[in-house]
N, CA, C and O atoms as a MOPAC input file, in Angstrom:
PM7 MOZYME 1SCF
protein

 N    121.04300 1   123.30900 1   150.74700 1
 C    119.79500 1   123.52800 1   150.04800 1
 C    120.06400 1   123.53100 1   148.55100 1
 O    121.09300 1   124.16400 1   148.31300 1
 N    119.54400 1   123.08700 1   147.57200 1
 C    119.63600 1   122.42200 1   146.63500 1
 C    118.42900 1   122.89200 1   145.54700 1
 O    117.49900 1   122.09500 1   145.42200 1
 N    118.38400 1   124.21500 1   144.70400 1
 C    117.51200 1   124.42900 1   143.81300 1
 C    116.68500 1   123.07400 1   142.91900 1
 O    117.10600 1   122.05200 1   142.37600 1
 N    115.31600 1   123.68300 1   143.10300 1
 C    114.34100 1   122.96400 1   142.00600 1
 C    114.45500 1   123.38700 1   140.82900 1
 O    114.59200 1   124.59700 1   140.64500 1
 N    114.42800 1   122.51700 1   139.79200 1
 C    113.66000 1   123.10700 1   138.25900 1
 C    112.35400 1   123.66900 1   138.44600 1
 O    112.37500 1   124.89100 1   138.30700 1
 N    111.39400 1   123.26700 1   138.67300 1
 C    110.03000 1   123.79500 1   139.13500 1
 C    110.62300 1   125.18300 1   140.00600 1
 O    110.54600 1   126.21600 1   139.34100 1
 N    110.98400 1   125.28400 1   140.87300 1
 C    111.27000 1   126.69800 1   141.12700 1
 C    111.85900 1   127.68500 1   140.91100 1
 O    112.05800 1   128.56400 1   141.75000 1
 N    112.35200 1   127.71100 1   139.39200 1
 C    112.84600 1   128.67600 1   139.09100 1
 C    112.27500 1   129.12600 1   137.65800 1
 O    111.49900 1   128.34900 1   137.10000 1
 N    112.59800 1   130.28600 1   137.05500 1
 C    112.32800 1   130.22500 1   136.13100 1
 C    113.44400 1   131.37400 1   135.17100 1
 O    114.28100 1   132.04300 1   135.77600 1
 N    113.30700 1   131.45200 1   133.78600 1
 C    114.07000 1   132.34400 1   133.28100 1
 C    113.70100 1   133.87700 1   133.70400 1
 O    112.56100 1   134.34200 1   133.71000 1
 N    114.87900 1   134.55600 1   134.05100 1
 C    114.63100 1   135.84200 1   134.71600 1
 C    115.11000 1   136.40500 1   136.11600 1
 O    115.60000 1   137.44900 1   136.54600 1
 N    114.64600 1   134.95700 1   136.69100 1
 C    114.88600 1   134.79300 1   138.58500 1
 C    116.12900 1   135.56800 1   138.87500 1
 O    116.76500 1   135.66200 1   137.82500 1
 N    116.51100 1   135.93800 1   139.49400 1
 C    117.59900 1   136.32200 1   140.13800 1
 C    117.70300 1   136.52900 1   141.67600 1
 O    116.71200 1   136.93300 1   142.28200 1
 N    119.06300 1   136.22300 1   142.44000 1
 C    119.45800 1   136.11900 1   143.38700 1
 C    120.40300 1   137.45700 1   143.54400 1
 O    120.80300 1   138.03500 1   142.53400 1
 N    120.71400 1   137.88400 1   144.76300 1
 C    121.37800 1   138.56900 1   145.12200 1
 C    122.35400 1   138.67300 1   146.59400 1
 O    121.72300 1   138.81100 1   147.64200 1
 N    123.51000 1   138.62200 1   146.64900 1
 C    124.00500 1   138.69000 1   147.94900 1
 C    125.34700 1   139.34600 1   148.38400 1
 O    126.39600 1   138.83700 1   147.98700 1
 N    125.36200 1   140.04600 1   148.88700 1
 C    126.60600 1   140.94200 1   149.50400 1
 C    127.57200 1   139.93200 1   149.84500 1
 O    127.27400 1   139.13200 1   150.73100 1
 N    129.05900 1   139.82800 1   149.07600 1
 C    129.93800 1   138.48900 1   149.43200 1
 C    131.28300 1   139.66000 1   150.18500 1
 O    132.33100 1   139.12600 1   150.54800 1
 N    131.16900 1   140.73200 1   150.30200 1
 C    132.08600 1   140.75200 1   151.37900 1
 C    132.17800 1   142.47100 1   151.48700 1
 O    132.57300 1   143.18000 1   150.56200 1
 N    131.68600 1   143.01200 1   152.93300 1
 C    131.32000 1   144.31000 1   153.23900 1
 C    132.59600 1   144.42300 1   153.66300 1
 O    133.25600 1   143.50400 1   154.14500 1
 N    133.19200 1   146.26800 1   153.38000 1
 C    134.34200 1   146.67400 1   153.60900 1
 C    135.30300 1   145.49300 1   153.72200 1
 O    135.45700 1   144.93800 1   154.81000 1
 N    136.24400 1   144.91800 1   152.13500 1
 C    137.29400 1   144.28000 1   152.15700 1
 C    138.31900 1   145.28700 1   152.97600 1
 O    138.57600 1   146.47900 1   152.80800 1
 N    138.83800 1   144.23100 1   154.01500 1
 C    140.12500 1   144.90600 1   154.40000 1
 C    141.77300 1   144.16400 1   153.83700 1
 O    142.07200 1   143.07700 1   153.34200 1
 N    142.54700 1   145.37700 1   154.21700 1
 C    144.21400 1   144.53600 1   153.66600 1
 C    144.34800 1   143.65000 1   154.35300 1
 O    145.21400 1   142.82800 1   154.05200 1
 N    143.65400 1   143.48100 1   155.39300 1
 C    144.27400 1   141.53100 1   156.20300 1
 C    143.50800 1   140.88200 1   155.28000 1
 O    144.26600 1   140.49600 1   154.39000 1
 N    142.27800 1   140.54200 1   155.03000 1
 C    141.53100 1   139.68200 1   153.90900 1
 C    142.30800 1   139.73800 1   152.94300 1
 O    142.00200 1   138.77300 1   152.24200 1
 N    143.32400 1   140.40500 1   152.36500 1
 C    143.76200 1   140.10800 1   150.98700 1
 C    144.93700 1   139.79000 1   151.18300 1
 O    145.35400 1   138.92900 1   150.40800 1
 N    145.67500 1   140.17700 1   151.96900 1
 C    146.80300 1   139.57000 1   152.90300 1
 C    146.67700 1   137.52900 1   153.10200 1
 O    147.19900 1   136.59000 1   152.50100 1
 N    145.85800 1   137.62800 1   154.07600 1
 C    145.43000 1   136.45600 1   153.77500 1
 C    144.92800 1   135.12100 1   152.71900 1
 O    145.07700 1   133.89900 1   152.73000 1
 N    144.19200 1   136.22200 1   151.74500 1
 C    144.26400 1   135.34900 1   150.70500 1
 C    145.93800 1   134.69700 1   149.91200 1
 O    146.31900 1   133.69200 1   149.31400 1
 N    146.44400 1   135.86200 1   150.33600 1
 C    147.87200 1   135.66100 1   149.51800 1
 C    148.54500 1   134.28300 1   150.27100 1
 O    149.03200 1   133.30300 1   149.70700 1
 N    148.44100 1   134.47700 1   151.39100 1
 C    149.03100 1   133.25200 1   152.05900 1
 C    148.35200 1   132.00900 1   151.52400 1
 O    148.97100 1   131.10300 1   150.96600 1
 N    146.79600 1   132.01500 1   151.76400 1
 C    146.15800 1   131.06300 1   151.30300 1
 C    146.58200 1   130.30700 1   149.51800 1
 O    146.76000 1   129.17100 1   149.07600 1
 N    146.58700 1   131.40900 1   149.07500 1
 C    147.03600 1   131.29900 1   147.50000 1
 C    148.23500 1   131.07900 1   147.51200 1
 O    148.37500 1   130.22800 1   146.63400 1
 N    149.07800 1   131.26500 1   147.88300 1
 C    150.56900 1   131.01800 1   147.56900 1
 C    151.09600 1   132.02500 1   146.63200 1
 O    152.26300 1   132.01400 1   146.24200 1
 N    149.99200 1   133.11700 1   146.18900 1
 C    150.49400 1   134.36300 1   145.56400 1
 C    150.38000 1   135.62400 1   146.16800 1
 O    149.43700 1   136.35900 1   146.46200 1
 N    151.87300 1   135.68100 1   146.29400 1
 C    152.34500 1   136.82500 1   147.38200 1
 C    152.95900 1   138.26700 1   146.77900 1
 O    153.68200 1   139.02100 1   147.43000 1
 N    152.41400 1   138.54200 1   145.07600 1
 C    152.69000 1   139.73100 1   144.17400 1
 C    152.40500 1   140.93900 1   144.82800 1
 O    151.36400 1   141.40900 1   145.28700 1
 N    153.95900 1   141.47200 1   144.74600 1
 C    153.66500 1   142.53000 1   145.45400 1
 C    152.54300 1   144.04800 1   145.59500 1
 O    152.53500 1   144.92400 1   146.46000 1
 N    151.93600 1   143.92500 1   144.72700 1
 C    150.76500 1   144.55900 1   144.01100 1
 C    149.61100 1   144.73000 1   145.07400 1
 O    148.96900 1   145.70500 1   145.46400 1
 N    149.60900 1   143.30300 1   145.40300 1
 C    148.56200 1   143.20100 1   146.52200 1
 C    149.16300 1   142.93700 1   147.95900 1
 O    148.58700 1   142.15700 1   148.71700 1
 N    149.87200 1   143.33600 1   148.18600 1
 C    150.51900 1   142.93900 1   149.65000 1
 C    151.54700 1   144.00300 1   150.11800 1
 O    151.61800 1   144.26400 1   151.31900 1
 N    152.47500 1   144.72800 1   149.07400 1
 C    153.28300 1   145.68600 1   149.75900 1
 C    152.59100 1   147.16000 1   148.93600 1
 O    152.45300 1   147.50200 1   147.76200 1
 N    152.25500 1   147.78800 1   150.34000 1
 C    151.24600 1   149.24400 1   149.92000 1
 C    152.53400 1   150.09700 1   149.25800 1
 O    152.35700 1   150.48000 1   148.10100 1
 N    153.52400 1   150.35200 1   149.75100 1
 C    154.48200 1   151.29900 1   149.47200 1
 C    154.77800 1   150.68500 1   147.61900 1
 O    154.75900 1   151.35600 1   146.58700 1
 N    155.02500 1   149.22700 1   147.80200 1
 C    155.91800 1   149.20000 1   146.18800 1
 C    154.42500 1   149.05300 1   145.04600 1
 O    154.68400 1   148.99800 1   143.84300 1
 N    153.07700 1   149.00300 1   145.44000 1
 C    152.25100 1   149.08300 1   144.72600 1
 C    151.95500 1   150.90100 1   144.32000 1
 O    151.89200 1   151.31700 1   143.16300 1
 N    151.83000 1   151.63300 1   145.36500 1
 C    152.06400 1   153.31500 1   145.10800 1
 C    153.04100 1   153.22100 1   144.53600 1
 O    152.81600 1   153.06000 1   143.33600 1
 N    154.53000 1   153.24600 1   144.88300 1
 C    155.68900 1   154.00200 1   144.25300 1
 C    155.97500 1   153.16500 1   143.17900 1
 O    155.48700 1   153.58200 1   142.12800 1
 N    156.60400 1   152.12000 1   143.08400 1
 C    156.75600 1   151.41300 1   142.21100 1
 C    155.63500 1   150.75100 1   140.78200 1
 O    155.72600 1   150.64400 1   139.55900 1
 N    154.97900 1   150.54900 1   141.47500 1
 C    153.80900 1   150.20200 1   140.09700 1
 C    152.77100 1   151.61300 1   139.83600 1
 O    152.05100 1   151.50300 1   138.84400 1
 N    152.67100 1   152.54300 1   140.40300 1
 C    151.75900 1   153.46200 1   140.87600 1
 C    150.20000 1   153.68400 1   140.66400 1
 O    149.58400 1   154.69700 1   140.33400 1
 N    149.84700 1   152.63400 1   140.90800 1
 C    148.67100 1   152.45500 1   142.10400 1
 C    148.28100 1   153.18700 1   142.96900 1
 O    149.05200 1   153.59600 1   143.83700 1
 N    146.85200 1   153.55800 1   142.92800 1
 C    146.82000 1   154.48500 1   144.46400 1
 C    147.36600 1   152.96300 1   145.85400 1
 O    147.92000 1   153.45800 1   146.83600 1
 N    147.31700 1   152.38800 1   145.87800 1
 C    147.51700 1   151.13600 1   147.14500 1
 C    147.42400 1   150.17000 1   146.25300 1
 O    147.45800 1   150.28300 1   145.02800 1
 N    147.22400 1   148.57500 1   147.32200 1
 C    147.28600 1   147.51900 1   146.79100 1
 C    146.03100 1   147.27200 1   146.88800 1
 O    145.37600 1   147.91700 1   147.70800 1
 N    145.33100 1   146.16600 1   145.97800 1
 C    144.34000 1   146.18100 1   145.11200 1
 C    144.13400 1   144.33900 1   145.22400 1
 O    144.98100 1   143.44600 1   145.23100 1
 N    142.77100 1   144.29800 1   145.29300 1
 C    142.87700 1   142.19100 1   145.88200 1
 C    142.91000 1   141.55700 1   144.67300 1
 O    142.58100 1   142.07700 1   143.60700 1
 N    143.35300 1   140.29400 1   144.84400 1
 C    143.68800 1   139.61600 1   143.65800 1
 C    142.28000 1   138.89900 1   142.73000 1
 O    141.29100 1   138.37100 1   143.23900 1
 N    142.50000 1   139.03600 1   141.59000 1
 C    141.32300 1   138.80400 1   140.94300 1
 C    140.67500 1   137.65200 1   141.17200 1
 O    139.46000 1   137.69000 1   140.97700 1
 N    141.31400 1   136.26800 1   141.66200 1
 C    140.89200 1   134.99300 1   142.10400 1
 C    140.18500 1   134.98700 1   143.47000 1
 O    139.32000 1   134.16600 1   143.77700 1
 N    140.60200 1   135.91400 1   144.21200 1
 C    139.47300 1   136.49500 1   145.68600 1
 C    138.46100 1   137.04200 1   145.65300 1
 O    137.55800 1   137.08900 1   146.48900 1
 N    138.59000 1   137.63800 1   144.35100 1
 C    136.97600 1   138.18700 1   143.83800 1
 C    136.46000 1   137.13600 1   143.21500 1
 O    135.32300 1   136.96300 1   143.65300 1
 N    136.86000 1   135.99000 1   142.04200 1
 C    135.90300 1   135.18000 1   141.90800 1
 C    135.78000 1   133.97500 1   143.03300 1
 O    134.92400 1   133.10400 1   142.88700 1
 N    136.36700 1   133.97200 1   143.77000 1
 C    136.11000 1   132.85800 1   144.85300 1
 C    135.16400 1   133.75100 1   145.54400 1
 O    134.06300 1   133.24800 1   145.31700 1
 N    135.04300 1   134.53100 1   146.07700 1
 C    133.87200 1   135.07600 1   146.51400 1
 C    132.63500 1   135.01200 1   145.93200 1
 O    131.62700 1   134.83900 1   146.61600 1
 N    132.59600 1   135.16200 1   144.44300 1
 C    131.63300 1   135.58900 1   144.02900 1
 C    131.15000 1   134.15100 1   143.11100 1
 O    130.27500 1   134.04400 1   142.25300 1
 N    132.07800 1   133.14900 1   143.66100 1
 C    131.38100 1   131.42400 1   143.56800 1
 C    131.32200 1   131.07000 1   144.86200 1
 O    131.04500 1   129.88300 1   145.03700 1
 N    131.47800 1   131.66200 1   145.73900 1
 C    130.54200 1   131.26800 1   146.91100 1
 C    129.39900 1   131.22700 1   147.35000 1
 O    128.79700 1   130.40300 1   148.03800 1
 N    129.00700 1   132.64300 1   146.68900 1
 C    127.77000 1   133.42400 1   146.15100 1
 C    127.18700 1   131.87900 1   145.66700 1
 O    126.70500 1   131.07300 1   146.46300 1
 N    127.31200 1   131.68000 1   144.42300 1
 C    126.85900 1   130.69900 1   143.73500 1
 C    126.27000 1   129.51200 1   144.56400 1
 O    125.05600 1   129.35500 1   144.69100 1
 N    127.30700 1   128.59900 1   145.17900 1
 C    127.28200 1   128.00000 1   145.93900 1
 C    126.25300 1   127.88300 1   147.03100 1
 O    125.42300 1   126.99500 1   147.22700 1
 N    126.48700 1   128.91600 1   147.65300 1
 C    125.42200 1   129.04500 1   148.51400 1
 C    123.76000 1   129.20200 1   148.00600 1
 O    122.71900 1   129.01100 1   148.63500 1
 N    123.97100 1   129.57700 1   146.77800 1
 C    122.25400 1   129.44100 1   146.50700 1
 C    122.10900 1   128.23100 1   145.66600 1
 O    120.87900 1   128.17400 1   145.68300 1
 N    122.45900 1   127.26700 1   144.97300 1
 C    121.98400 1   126.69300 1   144.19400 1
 C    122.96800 1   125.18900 1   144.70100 1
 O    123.12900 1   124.20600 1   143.97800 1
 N    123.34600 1   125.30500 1   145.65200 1
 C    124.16800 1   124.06600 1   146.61200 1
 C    125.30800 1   123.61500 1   146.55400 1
 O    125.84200 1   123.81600 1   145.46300 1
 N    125.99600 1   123.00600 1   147.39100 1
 C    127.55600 1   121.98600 1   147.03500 1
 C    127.35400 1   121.12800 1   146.13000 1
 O    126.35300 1   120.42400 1   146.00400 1
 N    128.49900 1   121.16000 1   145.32500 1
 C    128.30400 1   119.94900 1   144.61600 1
 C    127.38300 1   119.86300 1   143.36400 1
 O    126.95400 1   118.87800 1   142.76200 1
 N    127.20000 1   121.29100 1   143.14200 1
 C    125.75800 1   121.83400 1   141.92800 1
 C    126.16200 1   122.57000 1   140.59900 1
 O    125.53200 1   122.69700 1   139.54900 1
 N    127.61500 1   123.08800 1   141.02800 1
 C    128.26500 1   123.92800 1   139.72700 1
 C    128.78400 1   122.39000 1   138.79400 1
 O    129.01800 1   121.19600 1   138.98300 1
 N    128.75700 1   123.26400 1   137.87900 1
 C    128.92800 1   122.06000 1   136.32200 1
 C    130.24800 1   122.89700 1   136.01700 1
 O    131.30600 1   122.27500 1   135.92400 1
 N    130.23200 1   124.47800 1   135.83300 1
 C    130.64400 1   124.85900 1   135.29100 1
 C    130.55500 1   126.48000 1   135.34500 1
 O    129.43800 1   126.98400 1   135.22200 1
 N    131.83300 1   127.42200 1   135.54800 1
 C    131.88400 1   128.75100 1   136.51000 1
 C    133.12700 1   129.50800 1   135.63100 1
 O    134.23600 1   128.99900 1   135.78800 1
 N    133.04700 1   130.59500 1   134.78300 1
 C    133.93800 1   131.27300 1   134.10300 1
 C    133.53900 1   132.94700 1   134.57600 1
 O    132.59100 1   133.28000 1   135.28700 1
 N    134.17500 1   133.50100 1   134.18800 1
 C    134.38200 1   135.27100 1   135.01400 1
 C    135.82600 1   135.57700 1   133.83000 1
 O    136.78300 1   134.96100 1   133.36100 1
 N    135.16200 1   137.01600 1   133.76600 1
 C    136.11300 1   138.23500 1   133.66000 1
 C    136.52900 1   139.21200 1   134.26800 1
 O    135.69500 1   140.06800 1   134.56400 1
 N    137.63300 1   139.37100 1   134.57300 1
 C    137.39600 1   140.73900 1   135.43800 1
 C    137.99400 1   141.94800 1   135.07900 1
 O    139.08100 1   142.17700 1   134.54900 1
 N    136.95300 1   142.80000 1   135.52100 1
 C    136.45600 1   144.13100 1   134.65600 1
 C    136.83600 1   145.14700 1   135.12100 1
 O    136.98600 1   146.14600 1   134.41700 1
 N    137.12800 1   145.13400 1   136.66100 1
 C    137.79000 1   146.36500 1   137.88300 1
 C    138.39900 1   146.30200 1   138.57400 1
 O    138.64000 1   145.11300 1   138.78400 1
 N    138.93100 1   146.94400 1   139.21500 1
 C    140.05700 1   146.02400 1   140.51700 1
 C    139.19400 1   146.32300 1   141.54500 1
 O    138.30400 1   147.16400 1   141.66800 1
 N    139.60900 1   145.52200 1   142.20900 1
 C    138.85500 1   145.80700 1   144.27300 1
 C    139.66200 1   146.26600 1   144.90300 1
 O    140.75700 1   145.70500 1   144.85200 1
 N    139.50800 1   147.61400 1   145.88100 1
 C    139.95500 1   148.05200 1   146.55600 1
 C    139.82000 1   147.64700 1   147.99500 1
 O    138.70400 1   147.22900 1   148.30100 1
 N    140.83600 1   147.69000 1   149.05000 1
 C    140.50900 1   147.73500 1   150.46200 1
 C    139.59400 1   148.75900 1   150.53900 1
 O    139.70400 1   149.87100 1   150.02300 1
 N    138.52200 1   148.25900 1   151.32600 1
 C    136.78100 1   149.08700 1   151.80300 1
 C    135.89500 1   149.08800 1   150.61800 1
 O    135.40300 1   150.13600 1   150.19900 1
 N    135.70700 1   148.07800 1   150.13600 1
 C    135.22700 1   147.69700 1   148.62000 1
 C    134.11200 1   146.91800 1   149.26900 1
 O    134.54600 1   146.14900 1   150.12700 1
 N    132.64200 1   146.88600 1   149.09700 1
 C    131.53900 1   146.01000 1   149.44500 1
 C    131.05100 1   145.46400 1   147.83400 1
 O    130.54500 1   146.03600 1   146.86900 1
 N    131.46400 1   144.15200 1   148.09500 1
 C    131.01400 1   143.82400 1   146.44500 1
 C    129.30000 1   143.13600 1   147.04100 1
 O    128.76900 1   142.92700 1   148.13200 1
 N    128.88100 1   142.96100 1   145.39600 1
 C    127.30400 1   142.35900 1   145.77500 1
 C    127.30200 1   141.73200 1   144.52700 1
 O    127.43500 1   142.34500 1   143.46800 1
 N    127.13800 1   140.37100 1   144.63700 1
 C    126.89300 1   139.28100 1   143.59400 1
 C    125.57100 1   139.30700 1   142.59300 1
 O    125.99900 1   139.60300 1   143.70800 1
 N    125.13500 1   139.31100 1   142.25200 1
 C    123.54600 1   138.97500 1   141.29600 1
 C    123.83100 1   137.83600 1   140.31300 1
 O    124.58100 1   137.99800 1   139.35000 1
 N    123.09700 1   136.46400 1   140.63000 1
 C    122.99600 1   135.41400 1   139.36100 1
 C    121.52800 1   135.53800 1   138.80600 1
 O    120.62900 1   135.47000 1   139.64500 1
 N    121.24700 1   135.68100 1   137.71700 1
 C    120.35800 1   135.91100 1   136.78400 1
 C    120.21400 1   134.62700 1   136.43200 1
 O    121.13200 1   133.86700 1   136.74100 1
 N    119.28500 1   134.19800 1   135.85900 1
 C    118.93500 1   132.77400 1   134.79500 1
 C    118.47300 1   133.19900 1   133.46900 1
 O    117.53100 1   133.89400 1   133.08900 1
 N    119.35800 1   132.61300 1   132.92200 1
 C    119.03300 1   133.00400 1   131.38900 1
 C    118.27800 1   131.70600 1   130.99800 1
 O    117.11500 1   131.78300 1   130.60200 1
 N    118.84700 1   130.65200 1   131.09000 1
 C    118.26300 1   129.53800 1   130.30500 1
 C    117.93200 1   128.07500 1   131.17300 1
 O    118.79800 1   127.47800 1   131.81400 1
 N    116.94900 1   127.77100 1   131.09100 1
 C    116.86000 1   126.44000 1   131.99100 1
 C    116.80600 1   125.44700 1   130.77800 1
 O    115.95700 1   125.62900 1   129.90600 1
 N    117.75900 1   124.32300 1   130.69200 1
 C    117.74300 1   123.16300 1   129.85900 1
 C    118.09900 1   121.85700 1   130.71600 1
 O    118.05600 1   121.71900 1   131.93900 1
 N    118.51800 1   120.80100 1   129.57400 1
 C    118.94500 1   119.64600 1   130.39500 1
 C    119.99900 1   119.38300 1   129.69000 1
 O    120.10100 1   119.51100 1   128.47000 1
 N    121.02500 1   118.91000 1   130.63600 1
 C    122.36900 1   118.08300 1   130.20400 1
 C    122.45300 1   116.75400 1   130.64700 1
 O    122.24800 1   116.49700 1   131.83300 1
 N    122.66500 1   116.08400 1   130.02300 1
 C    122.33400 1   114.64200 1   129.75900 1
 C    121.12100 1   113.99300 1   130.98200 1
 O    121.11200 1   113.29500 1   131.99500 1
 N    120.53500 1   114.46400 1   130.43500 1
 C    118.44600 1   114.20100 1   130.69000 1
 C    118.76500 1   114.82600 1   132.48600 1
 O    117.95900 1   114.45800 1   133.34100 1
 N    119.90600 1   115.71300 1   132.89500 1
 C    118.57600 1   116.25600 1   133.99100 1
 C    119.18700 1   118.28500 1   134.12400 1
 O    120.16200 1   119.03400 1   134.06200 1
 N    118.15700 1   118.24100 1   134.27200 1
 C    117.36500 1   119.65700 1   134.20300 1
 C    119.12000 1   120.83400 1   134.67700 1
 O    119.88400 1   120.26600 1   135.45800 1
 N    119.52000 1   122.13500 1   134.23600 1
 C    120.25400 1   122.70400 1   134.74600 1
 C    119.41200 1   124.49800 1   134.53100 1
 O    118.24300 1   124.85400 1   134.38100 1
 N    120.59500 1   125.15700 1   134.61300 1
 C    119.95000 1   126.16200 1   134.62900 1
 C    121.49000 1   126.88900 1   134.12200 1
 O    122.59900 1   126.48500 1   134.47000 1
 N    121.23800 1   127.93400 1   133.31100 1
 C    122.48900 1   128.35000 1   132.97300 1
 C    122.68700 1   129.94400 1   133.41100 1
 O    121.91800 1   130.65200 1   132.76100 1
 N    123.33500 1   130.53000 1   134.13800 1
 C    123.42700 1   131.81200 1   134.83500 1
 C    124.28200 1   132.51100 1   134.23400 1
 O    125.28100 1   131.93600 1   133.80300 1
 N    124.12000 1   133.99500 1   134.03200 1
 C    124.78000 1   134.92600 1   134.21200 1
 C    125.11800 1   135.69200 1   135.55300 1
 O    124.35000 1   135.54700 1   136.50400 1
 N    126.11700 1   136.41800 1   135.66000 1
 C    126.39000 1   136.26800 1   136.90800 1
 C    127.63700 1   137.45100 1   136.93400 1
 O    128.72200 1   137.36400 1   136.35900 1
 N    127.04600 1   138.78500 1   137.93500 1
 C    127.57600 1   139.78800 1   137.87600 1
 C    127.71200 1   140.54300 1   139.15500 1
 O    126.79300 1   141.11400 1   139.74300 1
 N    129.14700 1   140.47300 1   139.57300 1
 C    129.68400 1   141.20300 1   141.02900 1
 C    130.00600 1   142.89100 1   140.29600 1
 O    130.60800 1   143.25000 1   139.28400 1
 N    129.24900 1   143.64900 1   141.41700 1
 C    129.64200 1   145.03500 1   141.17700 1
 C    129.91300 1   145.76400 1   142.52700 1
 O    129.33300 1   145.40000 1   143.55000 1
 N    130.96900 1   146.99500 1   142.51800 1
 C    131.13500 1   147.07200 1   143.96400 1
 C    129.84300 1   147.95900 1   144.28600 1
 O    128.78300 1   148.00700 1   143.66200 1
 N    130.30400 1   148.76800 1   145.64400 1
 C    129.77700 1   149.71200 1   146.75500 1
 C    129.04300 1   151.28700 1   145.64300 1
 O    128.20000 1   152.12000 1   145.97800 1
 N    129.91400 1   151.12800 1   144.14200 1
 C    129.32400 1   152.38200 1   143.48200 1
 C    129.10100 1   151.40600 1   142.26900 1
 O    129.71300 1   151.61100 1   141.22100 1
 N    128.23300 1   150.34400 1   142.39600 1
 C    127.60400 1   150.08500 1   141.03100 1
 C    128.58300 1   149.59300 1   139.99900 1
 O    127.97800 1   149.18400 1   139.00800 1
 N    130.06000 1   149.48100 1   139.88200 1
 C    131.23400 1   149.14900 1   138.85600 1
 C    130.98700 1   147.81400 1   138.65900 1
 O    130.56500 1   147.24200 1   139.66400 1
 N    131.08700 1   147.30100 1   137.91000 1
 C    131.18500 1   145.78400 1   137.34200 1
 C    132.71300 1   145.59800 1   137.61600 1
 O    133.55400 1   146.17000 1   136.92300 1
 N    133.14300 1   144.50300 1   138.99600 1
 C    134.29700 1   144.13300 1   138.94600 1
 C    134.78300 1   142.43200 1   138.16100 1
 O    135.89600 1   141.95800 1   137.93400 1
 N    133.24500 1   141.82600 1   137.89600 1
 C    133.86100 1   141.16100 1   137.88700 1
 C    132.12100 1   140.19200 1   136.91300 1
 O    131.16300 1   140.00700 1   137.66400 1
 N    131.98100 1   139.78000 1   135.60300 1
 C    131.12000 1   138.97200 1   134.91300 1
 C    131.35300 1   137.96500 1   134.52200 1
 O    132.40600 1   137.85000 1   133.89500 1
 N    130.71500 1   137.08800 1   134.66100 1
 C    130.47700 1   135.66800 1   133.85100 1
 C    129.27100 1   135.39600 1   133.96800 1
 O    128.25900 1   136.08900 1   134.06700 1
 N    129.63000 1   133.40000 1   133.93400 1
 C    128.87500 1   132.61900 1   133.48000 1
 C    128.52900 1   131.44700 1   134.67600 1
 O    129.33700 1   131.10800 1   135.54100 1
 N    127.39800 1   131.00700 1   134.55700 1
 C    127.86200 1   129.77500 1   135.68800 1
 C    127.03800 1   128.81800 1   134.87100 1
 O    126.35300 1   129.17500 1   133.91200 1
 N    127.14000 1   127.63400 1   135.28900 1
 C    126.27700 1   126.24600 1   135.38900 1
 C    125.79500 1   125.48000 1   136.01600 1
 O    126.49000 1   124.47400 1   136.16300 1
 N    124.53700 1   125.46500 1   136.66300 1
 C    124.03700 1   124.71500 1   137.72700 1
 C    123.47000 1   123.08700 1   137.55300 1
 O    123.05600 1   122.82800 1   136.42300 1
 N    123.42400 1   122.15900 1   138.39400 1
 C    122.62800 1   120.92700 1   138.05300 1
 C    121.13900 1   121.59900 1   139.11400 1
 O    121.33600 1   122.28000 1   140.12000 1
 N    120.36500 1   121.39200 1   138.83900 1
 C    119.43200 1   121.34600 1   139.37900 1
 C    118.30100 1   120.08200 1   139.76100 1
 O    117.99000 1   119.14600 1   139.02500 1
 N    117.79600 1   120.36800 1   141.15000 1
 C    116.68100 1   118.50100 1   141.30200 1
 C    115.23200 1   119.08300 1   140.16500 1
 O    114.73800 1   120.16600 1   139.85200 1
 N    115.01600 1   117.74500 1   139.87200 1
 C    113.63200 1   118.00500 1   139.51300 1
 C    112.34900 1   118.17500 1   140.36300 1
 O    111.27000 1   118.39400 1   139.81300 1

């Protein structure tokens, strides 16, 4: 599904829960997936004792891949121009993040219509883990 210009407007916003109670296999997994296996996020003991951390904590690229899935899923495949993030908190195992893209600006890049988003994951108590920016193409 594939956003209209006609249907949106500055203000709109979306909202969607991208992942209820993260567990340590999900971030486990990402590590495999990623090929980054820092012990931070994968060994509980050397993230407490050694780095001291209450535990291990998911990697900041699992929070924005989540939270451009988010994206994705509302405004279509193949629709991002352009997707930047900061991140602001760490995620904990049992962490429910919730995405919100806002529209700040609807313009055109080279004559067709986009929409330019802000775009803010916060967890289960309201924390900003994670802000940016996105860029959508949109149909007319």
């Amino acid at each position: 599904m594939a956003l209209n210009a006609s249907d949106l407007k500055v203000g709109d916003r979306h909202s969607q829960v991208v992942v209820a109670d993260l567990s340590r296999t999900q971030i486990v997994q990402y590590a495999g997936a990623s090929g980054d296996y820092n012990p931070l996020h994968t060994d509980e003991r050397f993230a407490r004792e050694a780095a001291g951390y209450p535990g291990v904590f998911a990697h900041g690229m699992l929070t924005m891949g989540m939270t451009g899935r988010m994206l994705t899923d509302w405004v279509g495949d193949g629709r991002l121009l352009s997707f930047g993030v900061r991140f602001t908190s760490q995620v904990w195992p049992g962490d429910t993040l919730t995405t919100t893209a806002t529209v700040r600006e609807i313009t055109e890049r080279d004559g067709e219509p986009v929409a330019e988003l802000d775009v803010v994951t916060v967890n289960q108590d309201g924390v900003t883990v994670v802000s940016g920016t996105a860029v959508a193409r949109l149909d007319v």
